[in-house]
C-alpha positions as YAML, in Angstrom:
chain: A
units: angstrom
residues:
- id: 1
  name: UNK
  ca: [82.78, 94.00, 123.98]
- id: 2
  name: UNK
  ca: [85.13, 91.55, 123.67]
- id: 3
  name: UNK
  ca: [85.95, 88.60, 121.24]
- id: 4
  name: UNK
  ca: [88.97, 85.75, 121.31]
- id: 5
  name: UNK
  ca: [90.06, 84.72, 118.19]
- id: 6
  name: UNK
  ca: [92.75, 82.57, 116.72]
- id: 7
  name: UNK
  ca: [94.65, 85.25, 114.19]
- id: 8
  name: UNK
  ca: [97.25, 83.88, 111.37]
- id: 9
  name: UNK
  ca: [100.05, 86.79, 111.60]
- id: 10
  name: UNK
  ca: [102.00, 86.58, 108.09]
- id: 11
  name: UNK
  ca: [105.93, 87.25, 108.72]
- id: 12
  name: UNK
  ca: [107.40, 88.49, 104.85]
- id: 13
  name: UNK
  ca: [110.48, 86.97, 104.67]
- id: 14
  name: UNK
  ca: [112.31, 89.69, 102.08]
- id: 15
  name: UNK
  ca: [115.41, 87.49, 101.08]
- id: 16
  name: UNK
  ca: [113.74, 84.27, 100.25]
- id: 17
  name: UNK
  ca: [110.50, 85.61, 99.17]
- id: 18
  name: UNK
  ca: [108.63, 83.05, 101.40]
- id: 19
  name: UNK
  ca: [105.92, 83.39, 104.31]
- id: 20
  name: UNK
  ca: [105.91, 82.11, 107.90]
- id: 21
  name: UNK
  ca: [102.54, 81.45, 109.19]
- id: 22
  name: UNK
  ca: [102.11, 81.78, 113.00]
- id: 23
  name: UNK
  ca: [98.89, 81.31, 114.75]
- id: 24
  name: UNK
  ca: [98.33, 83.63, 117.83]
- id: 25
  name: UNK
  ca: [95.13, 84.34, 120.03]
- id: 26
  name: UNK
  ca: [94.03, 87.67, 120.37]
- id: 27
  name: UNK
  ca: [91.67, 89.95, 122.06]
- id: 28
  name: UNK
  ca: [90.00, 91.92, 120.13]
- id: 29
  name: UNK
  ca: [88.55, 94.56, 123.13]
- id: 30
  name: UNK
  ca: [85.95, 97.44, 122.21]
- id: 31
  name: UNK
  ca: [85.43, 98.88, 125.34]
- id: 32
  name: UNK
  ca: [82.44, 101.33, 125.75]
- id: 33
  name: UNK
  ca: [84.77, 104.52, 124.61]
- id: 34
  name: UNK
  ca: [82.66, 108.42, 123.36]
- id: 35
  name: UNK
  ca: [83.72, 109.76, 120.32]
- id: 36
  name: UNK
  ca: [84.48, 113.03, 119.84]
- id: 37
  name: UNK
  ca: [83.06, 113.89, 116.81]
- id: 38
  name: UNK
  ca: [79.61, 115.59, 117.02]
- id: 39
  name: UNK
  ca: [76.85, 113.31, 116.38]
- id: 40
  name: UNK
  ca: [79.01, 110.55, 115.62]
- id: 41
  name: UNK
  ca: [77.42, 107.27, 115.60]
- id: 42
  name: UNK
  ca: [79.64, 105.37, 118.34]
- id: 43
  name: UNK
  ca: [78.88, 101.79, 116.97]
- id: 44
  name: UNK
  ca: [79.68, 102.90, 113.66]
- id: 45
  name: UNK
  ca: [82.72, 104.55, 114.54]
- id: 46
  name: UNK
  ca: [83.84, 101.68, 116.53]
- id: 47
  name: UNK
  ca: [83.22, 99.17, 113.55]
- id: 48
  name: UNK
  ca: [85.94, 101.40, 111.85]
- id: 49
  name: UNK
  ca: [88.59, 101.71, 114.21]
- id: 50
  name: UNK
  ca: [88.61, 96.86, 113.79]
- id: 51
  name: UNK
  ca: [88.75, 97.82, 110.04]
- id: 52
  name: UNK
  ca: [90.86, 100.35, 110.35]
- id: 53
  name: UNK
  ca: [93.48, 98.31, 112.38]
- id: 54
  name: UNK
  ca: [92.83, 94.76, 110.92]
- id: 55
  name: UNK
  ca: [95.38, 93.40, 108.50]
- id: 56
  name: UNK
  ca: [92.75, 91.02, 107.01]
- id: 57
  name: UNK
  ca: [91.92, 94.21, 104.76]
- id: 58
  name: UNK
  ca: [94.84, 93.18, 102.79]
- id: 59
  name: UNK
  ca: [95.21, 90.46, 100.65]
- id: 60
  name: UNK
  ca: [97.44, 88.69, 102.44]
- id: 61
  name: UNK
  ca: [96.58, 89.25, 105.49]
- id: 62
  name: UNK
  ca: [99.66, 91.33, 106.10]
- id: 63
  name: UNK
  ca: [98.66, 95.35, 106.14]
- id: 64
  name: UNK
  ca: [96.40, 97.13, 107.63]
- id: 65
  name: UNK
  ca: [95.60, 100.98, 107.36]
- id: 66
  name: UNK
  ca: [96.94, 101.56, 110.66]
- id: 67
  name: UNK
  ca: [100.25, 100.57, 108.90]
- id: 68
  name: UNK
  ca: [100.89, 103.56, 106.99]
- id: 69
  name: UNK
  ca: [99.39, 105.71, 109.54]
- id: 70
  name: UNK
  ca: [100.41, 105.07, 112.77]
- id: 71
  name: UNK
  ca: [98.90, 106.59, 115.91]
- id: 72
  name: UNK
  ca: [102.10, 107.24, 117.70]
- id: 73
  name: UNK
  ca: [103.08, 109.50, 114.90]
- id: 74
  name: UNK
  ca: [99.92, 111.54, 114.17]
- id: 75
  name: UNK
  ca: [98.77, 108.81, 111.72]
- id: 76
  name: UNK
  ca: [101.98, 109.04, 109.56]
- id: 77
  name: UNK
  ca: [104.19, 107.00, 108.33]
- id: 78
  name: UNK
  ca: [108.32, 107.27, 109.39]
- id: 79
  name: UNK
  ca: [109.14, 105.68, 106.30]
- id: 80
  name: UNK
  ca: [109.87, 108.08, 102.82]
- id: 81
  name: UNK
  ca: [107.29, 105.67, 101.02]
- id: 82
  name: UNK
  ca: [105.50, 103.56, 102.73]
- id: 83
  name: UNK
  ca: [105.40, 99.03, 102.64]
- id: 84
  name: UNK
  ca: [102.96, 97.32, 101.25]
- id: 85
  name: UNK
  ca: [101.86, 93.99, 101.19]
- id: 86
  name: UNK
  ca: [104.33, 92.55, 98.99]
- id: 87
  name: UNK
  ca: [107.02, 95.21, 100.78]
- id: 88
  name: UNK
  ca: [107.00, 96.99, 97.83]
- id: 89
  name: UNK
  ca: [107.19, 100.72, 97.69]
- id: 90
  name: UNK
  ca: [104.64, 103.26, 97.38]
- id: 91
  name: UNK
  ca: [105.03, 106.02, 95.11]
- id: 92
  name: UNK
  ca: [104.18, 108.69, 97.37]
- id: 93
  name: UNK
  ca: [104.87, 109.71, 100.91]
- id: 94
  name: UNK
  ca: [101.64, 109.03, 103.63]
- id: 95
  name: UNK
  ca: [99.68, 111.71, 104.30]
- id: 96
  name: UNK
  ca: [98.82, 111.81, 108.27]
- id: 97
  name: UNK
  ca: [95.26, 111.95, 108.74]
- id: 98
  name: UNK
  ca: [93.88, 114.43, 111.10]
- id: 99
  name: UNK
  ca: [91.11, 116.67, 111.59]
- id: 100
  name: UNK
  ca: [89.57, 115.41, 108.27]
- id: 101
  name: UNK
  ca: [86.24, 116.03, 110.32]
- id: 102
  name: UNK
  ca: [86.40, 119.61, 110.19]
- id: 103
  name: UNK
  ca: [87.79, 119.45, 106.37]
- id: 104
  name: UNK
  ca: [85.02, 117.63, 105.18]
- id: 105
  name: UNK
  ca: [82.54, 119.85, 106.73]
- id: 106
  name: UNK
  ca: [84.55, 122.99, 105.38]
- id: 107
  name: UNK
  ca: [83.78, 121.93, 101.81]
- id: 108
  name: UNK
  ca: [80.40, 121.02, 102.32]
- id: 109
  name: UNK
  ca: [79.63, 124.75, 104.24]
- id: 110
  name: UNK
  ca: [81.86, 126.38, 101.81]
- id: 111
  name: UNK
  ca: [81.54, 124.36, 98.23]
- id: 112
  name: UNK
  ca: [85.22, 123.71, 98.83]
- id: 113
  name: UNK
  ca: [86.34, 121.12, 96.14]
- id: 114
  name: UNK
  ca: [89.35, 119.77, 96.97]
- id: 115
  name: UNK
  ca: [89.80, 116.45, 97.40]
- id: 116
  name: UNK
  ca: [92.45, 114.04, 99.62]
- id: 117
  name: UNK
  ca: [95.52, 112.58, 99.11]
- id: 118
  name: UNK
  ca: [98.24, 114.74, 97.62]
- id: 119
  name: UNK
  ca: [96.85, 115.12, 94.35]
- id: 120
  name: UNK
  ca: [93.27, 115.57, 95.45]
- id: 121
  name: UNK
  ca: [91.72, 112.65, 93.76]
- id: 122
  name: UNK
  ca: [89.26, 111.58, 96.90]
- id: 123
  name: UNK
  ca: [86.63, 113.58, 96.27]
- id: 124
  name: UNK
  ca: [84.11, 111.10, 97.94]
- id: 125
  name: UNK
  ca: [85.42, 110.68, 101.47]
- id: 126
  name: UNK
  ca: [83.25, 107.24, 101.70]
- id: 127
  name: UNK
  ca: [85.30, 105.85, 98.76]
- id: 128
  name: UNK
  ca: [88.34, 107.69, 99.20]
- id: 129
  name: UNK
  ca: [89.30, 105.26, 102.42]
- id: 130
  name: UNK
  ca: [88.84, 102.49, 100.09]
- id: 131
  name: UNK
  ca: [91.38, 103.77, 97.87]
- id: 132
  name: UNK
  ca: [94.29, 102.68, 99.86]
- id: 133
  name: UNK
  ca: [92.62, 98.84, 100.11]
- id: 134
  name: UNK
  ca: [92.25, 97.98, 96.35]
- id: 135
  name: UNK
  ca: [95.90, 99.64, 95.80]
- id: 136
  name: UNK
  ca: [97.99, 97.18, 93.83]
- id: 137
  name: UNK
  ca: [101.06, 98.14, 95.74]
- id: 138
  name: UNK
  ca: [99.48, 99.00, 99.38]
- id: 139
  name: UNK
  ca: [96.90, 96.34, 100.26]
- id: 140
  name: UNK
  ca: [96.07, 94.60, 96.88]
- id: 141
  name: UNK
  ca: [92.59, 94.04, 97.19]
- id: 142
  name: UNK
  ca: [91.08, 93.91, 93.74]
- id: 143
  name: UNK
  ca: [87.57, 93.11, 94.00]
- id: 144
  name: UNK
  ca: [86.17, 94.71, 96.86]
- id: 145
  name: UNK
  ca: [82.97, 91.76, 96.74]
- id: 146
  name: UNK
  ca: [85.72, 89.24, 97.74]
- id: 147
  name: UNK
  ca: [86.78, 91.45, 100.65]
- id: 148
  name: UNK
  ca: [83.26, 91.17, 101.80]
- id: 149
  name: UNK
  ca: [82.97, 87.93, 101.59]
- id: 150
  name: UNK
  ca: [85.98, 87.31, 103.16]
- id: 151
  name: UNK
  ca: [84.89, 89.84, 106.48]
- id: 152
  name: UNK
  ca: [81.42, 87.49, 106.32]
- id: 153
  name: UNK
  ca: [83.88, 84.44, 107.62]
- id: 154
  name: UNK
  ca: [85.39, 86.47, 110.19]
- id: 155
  name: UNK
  ca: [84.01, 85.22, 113.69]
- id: 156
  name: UNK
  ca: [83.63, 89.24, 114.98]
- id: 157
  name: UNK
  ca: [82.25, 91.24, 111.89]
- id: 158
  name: UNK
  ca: [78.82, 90.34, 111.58]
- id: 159
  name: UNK
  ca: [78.33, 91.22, 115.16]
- id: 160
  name: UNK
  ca: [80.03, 94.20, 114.55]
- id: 161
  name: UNK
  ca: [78.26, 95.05, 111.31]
- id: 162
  name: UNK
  ca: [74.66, 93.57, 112.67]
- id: 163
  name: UNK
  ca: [75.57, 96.18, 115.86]
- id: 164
  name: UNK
  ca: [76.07, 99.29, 113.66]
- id: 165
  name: UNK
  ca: [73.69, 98.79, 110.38]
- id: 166
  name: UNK
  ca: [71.02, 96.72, 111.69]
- id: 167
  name: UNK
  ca: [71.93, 93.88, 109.55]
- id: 168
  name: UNK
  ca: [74.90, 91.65, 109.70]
- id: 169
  name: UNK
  ca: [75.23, 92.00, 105.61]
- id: 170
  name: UNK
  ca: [78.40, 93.05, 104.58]
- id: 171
  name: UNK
  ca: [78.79, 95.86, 101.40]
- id: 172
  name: UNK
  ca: [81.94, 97.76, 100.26]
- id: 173
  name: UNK
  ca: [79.40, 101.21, 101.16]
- id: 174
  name: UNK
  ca: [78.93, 100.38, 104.43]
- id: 175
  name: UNK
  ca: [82.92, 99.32, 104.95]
- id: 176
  name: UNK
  ca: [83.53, 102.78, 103.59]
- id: 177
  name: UNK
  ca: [80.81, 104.22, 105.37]
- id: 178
  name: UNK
  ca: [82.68, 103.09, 108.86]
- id: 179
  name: UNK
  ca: [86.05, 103.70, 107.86]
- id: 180
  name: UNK
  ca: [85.42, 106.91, 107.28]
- id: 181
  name: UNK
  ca: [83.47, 107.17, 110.64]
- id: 182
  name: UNK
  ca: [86.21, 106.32, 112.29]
- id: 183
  name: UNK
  ca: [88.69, 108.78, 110.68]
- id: 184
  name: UNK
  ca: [86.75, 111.31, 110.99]
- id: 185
  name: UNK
  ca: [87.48, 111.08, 114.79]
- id: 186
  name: UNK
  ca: [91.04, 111.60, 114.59]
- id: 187
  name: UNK
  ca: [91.02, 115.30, 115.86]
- id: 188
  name: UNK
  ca: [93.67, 117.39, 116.87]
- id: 189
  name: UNK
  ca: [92.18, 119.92, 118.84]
- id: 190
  name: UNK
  ca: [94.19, 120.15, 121.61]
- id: 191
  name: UNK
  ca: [97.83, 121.79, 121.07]
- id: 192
  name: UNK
  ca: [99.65, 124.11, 123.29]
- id: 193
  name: UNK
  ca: [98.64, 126.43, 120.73]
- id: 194
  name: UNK
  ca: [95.25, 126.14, 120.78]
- id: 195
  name: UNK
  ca: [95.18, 126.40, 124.91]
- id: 196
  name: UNK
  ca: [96.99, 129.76, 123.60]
- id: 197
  name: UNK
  ca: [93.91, 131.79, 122.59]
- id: 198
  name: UNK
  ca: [92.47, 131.27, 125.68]
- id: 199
  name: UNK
  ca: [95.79, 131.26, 128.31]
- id: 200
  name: UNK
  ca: [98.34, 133.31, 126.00]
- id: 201
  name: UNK
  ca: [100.85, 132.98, 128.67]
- id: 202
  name: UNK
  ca: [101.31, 129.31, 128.03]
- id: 203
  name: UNK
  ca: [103.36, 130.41, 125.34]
- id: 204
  name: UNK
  ca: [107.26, 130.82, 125.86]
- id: 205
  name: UNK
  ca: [109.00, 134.08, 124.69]
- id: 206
  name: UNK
  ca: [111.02, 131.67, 122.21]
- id: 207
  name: UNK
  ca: [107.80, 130.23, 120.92]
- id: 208
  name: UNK
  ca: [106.07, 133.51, 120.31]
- id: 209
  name: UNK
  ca: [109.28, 134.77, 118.19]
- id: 210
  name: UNK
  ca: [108.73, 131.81, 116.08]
- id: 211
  name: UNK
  ca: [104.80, 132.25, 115.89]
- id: 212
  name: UNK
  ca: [105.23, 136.02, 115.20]
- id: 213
  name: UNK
  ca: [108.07, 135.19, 112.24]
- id: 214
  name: UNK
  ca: [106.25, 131.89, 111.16]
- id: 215
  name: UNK
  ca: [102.78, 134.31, 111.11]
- id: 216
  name: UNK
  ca: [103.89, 137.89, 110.15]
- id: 217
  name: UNK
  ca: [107.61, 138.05, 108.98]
- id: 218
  name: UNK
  ca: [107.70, 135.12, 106.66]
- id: 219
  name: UNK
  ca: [103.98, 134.91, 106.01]
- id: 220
  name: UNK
  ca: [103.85, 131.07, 106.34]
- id: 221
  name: UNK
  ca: [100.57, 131.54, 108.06]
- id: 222
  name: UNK
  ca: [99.47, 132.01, 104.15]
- id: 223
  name: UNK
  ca: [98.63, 129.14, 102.97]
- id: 224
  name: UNK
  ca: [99.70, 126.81, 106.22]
- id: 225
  name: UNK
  ca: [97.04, 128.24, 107.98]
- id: 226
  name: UNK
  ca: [97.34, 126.79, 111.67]
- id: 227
  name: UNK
  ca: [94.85, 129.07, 113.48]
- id: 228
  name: UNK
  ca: [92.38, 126.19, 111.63]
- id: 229
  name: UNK
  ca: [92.15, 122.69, 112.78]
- id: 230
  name: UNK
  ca: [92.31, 121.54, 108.72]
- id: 231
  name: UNK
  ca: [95.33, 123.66, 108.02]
- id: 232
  name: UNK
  ca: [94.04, 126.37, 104.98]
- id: 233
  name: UNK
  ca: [90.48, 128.13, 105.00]
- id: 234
  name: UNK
  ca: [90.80, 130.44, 102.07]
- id: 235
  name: UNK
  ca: [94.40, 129.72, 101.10]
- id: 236
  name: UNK
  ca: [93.82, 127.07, 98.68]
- id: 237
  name: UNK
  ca: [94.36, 123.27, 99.14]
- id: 238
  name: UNK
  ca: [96.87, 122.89, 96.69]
- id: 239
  name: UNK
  ca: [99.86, 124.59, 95.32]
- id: 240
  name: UNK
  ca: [103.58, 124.31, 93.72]
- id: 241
  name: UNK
  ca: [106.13, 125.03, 96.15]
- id: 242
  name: UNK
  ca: [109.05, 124.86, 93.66]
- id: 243
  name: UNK
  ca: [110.10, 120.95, 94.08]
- id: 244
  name: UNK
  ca: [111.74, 119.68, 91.24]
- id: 245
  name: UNK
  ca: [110.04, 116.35, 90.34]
- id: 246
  name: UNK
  ca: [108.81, 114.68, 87.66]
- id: 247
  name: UNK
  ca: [105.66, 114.06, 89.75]
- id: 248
  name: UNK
  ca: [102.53, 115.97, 88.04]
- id: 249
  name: UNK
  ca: [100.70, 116.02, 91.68]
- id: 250
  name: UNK
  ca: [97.38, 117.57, 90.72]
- id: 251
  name: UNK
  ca: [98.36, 118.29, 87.12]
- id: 252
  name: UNK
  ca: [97.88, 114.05, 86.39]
- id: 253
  name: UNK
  ca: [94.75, 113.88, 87.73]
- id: 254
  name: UNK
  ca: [93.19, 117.10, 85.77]
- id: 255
  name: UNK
  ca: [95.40, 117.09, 82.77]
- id: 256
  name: UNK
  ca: [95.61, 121.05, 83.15]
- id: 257
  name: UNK
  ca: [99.14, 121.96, 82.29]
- id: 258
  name: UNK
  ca: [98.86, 124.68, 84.87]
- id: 259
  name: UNK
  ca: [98.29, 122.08, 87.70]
- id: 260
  name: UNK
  ca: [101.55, 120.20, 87.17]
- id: 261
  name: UNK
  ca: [103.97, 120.57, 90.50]
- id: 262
  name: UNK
  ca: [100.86, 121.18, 92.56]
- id: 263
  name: UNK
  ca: [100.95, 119.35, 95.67]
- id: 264
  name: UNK
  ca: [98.26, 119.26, 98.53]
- id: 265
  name: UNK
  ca: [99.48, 121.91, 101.08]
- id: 266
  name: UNK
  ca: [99.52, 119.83, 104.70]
- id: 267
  name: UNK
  ca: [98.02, 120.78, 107.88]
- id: 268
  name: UNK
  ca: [101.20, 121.94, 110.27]
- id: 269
  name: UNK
  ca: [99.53, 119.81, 113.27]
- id: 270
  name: UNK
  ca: [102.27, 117.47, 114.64]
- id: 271
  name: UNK
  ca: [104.41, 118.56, 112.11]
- id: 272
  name: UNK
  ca: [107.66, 117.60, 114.28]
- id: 273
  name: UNK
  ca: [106.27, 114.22, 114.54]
- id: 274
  name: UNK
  ca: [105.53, 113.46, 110.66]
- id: 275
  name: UNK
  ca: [109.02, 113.26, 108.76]
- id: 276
  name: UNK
  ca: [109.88, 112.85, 106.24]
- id: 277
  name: UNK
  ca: [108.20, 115.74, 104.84]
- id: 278
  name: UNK
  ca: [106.84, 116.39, 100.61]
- id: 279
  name: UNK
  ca: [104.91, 114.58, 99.11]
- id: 280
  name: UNK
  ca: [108.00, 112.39, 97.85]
- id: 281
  name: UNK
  ca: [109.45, 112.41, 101.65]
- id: 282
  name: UNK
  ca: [112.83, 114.11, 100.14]
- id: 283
  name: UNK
  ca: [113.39, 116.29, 103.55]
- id: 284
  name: UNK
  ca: [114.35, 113.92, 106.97]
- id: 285
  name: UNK
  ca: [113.99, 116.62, 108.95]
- id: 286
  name: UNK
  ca: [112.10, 119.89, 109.35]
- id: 287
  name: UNK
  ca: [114.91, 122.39, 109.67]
- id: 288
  name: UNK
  ca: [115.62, 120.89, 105.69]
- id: 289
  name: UNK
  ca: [112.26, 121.77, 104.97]
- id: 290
  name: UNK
  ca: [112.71, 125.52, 106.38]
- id: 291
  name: UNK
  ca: [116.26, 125.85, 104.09]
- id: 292
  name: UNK
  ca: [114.19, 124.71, 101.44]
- id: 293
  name: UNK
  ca: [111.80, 128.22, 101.89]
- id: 294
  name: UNK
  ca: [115.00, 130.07, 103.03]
- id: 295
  name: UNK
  ca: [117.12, 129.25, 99.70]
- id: 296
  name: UNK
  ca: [115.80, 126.49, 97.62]
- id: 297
  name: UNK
  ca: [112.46, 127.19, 95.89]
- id: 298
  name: UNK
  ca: [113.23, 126.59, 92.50]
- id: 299
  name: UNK
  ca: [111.65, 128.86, 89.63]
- id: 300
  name: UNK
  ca: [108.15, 126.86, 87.83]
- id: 301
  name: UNK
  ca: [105.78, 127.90, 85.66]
- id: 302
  name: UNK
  ca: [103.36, 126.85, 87.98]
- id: 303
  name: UNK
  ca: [105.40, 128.41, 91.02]
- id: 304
  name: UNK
  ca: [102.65, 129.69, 93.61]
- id: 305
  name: UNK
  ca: [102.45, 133.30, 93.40]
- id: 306
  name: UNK
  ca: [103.10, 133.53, 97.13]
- id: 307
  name: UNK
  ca: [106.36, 132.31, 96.73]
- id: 308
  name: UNK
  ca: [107.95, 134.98, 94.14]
- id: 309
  name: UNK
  ca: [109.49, 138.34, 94.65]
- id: 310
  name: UNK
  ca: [108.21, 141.32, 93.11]
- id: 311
  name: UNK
  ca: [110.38, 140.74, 90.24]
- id: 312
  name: UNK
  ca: [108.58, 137.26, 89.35]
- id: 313
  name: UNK
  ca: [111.56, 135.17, 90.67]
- id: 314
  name: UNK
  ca: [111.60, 132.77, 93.76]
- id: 315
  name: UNK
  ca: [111.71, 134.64, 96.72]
- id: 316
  name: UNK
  ca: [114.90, 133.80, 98.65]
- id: 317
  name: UNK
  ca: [113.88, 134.45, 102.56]
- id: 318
  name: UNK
  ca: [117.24, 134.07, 104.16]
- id: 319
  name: UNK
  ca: [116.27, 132.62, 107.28]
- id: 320
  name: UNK
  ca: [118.65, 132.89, 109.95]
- id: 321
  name: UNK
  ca: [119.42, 129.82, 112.12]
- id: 322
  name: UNK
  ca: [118.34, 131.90, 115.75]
- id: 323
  name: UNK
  ca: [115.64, 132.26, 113.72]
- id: 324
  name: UNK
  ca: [115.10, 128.50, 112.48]
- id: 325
  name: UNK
  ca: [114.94, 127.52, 116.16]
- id: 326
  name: UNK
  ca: [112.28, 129.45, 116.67]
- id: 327
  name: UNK
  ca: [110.22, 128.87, 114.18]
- id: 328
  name: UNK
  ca: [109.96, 125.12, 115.34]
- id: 329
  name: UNK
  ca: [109.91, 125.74, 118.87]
- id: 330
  name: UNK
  ca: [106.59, 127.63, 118.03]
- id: 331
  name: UNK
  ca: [105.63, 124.52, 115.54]
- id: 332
  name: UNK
  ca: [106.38, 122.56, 118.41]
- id: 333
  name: UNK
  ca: [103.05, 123.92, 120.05]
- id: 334
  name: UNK
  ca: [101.23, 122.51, 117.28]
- id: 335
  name: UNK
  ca: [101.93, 118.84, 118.52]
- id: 336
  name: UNK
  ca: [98.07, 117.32, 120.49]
- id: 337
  name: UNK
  ca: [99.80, 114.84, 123.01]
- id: 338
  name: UNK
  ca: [96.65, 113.75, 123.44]
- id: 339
  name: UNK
  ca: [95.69, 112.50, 120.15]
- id: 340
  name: UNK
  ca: [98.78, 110.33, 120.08]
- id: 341
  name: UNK
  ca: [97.74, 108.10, 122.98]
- id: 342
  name: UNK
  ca: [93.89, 108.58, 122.83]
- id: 343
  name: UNK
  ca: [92.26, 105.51, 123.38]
- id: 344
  name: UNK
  ca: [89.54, 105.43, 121.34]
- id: 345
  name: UNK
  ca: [91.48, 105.61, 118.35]
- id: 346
  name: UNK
  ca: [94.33, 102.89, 119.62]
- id: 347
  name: UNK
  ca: [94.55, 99.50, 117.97]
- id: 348
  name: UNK
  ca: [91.69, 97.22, 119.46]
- id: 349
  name: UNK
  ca: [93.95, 93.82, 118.62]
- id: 350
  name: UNK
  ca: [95.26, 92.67, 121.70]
- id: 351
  name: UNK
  ca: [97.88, 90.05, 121.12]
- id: 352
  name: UNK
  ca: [97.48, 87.29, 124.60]
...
């Protein structure tokens, strides 16, 4: 499926606070791809990667979703906080989205609560993608009925929409509905590590030290639990690392004084590939978030239980640096090459 359209890419010009309007043609090419999420409705799926990729989701026609989570980096962003339409800030750092599939379907198998984002507030997973659209900072949609009507004028959508629902009518639900279908197809299933369990030789003796210190020693395995695609089973989604930050997390959203300094705890997959790490993107690199384990948790009320000694205070690990390197040569087996190039889930806009 292809179309050819005429697209109006907005340059933000930072110092003078003006916009440069270019037209460009583009392809916009859908070819006949599977997705790999069981029973997943391919036209719907499909409709989700255009949305998910076009910028016309913002309000100016200058951010798309793809921009704060880009393929080539697991669906992260590099930046601490991300741009947003206006180039402002965000207030947080992106989450990468992966493997969502297989979280979703924990908490409906399980009655597992917890929601997205890093304080947990997308319960709904259809109106959690939206979240990020009527953002005042990220895309600055307001009324999600003028985003509909805007997608109506938009040569390739009602094909699109007429394709996947049966009717070319356009509704925030069923722009949720595909966003979501399409995100749910960004698995990483396919690591070095997972090959493991069924070849363990794959493994290199440096990798194994780190997996055996990462797992056993320093009991990371814990609450980053990596032997499951969504990161935690029955460690609990959220917890206080000892981060000093004015930043509630969970605590704003519940008003519990016991949640404050709670912070979703991130699935490990493509770690190396996500920096900057927290939620507040304080640590560039990873070996800063291992010293941060090794020597920095600071004491918390709210400090996860996991993380003090037997005397109550913040456990100091000492990690040595031989150590250090191989802890991340084994998180280095967590990265899914595949993912990262996959083209089913690669940006359909095809400047000519």
């Amino acid at each position: 499926m292809k179309f050819i359209y005429t697209l109006l890419v907005i340059t933000i010009l930072i110092s003078c606070s003006q916009e440069r309007v270019e037209p460009r043609e583009v392809v916009l090419d859908l070819p006949a791809v599977p997705f790999s999420y069981p029973n997943s409705d391919a036209n719907e799926a499909t409709l989700g990667r255009v949305l998910f990729y076009d910028t016309q989701l913002s309000v100016n026609n200058s951010i798309s979703c793809a921009s704060c989570h880009k393929q080539s980096i697991a669906f992260s962003d590099n930046r601490r906080f991300s741009r947003g339409f206006e180039n402002l800030s965000t207030e947080r750092n992106s989450m990468p989205i992966q493997n969502l599939n297989s979280f979703f379907d924990f908490r409906a198998d399980f009655g597992f609560s917890a929601g997205l984002f890093w304080d947990g507030r997308g319960t709904d997973h259809s109106l959690a993608v939206l979240q990020p659209i009527v953002n005042h900072v990220e895309m600055g949609i307001r009324d999600l009925d003028k985003l509909t009507a805007k997608l109506s004028e938009i040569d390739y959508y009602p094909e699109l929409f007429q394709n996947t629902y049966g009717t070319d009518e356009i509704s925030p639900e069923k722009i949720g509905r595909a966003l979501h279908a399409f995100v749910r197809n960004i698995t990483s299933q396919n690591t070095k590590f997972d090959q493991s369990f069924s070849n363990p030789d794959i493994l290199s003796a440096k990798e194994i030290v780190g997996m055996n210190l990462f797992i056993s020693k320093y009991q990371c395995n814990n609450c980053h639990q990596v032997q499951s695609p969504q990161g935690y089973l029955f460690a609990g989604a959220f917890s206080n690392i000892g981060l000093e930050t004015d930043d509630k997390g969970v605590g704003a959203i519940t008003n519990a004084q016991e949640d404050n300094g709670k912070f979703k705890i991130p699935s490990l997959r493509n770690v190396l590939l996500t920096a900057p790490y927290m939620h507040d993107g304080r640590f560039q690199t990873i070996e800063e978030v291992i010293k941060h384990y090794s020597q920095g948790v600071t004491d918390d009320p709210n400090l996860d239980f996991r993380l003090k000694d037997t005397n109550g205070k913040p456990i100091r690990f000492d990690i040595t640096d031989t150590e250090v390197s191989a802890i991340i040569a084994f998180l280095g087996t967590l990265t899914d090459h595949s993912m990262l190039t996959d083209e089913k889930l690669s940006n359909p806009f095809k400047l000519q």
